[in-house]
PARO-163006 format. One record per atom (N, C-alpha, C): residue in three letters; x, z, y. Coordinates in steps of 0.05 Angstrom, whole numbers, padded with zeros to 5 digits, always signed. Atoms other than C-alpha are relative to their C-alpha. Layout:
# PARO-163006
AlaXZY ...
***
This chain:
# PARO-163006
Unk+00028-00006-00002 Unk+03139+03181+02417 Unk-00004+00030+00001 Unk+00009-00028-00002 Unk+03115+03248+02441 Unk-00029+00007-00020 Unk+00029-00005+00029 Unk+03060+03285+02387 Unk-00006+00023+00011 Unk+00011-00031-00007 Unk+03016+03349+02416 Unk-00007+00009-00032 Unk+00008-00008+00027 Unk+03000+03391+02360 Unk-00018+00022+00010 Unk+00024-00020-00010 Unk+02938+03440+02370 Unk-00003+00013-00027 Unk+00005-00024+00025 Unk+02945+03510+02324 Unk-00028+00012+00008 Unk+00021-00029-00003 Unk+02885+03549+02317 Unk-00004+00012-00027 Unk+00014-00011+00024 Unk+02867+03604+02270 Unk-00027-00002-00008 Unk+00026+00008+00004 Unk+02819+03591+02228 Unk-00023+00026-00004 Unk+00010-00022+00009 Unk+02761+03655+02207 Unk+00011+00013-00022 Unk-00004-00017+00031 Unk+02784+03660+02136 Unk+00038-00002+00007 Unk-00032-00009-00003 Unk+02858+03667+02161 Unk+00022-00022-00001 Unk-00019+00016+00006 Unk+02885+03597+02148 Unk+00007-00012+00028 Unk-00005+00017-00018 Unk+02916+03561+02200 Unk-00003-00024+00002 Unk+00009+00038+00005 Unk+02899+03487+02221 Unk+00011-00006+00030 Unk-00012+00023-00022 Unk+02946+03439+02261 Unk-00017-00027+00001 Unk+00014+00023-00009 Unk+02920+03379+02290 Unk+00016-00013+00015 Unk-00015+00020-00021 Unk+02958+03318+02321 Unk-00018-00017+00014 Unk+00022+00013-00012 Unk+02921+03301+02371 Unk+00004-00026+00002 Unk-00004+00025-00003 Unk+02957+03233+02384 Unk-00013-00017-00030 Unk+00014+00009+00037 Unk+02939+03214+02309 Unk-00028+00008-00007 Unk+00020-00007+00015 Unk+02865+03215+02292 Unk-00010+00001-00024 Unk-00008-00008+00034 Unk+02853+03254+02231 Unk+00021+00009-00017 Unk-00031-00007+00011 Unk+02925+03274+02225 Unk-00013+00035+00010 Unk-00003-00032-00003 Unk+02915+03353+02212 Unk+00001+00017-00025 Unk-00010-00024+00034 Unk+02935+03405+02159 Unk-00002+00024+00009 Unk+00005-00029+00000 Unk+02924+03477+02141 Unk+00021+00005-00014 Unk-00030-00016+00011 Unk+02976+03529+02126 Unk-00006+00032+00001 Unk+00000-00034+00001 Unk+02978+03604+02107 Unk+00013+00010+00029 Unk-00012-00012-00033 Unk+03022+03612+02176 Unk+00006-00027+00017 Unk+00000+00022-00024 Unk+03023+03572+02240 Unk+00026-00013-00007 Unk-00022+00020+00021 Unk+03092+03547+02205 Unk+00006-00020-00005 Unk+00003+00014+00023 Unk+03072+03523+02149 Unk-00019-00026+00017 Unk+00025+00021-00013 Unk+03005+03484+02190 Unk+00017-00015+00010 Unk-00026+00001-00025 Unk+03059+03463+02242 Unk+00012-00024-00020 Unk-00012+00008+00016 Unk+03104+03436+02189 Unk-00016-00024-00026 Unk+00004+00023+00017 Unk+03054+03395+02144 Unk-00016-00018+00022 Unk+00013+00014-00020 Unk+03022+03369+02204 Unk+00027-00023+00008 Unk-00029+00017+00001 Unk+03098+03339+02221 Unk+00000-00021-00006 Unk-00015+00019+00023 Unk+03108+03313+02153 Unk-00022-00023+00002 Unk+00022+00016+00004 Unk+03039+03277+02153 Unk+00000-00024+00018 Unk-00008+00013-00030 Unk+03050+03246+02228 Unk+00014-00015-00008 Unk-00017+00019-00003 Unk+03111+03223+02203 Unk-00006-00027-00024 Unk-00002+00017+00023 Unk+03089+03193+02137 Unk-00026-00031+00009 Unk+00010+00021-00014 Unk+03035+03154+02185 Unk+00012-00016+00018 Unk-00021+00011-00013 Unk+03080+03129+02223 Unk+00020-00025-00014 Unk-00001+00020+00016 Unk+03118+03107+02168 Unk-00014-00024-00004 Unk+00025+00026+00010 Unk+03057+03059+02143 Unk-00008-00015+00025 Unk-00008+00025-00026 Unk+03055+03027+02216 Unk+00017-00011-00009 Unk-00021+00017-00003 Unk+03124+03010+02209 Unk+00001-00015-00016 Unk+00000+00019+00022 Unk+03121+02984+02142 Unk-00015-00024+00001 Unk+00020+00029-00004 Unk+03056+02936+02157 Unk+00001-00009+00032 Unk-00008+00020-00011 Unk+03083+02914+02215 Unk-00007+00014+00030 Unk+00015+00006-00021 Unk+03042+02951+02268 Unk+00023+00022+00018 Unk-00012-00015-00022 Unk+03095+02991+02305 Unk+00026-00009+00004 Unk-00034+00015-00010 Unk+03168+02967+02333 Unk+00013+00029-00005 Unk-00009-00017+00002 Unk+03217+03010+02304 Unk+00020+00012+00022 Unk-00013+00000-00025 Unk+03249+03013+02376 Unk-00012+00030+00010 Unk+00017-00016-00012 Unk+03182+03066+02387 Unk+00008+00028-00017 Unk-00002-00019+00021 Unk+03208+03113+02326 Unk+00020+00028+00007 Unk-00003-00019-00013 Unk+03236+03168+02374 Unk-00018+00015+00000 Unk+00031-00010+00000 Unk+03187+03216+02352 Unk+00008+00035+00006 Unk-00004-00034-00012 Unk+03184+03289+02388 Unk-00029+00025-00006 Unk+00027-00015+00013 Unk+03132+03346+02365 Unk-00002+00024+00021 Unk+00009-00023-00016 Unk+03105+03402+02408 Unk-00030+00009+00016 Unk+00020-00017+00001 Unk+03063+03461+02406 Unk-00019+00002+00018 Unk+00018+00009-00021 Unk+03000+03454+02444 Unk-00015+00027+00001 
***
């Protein structure tokens, strides 16, 4: 599965990732990084909870991330 991720700075300096494929999957970070990086972990930990209740084929769990 391919995942866009959309950085923008925010005014007060924090950064905020967004997976766009995932609605509601987005995190803030002191550096595009850090945002980057809990945005990831988050994606993946939803992902997880498909697989677990059933709703994704772990066949689809080729999962690729990139900067939008």
């Amino acid at each position: 599965m391919d995942y866009t991720v959309e950085l923008e700075l925010e005014d007060d300096g924090r950064w905020i990732a967004e997976v766009i494929n995932l609605p509601g999957v987005l995190a803030y970070g002191g550096t595009r990084e850090e945002a980057m990086a809990k945005a990831q972990a988050l994606a993946l930990r939803v992902e997880a909870e498909k697989l677990e209740h059933g709703e994704r084929s772990s066949f689809e769990t080729g999962i690729f991330f990139r900067a939008a």
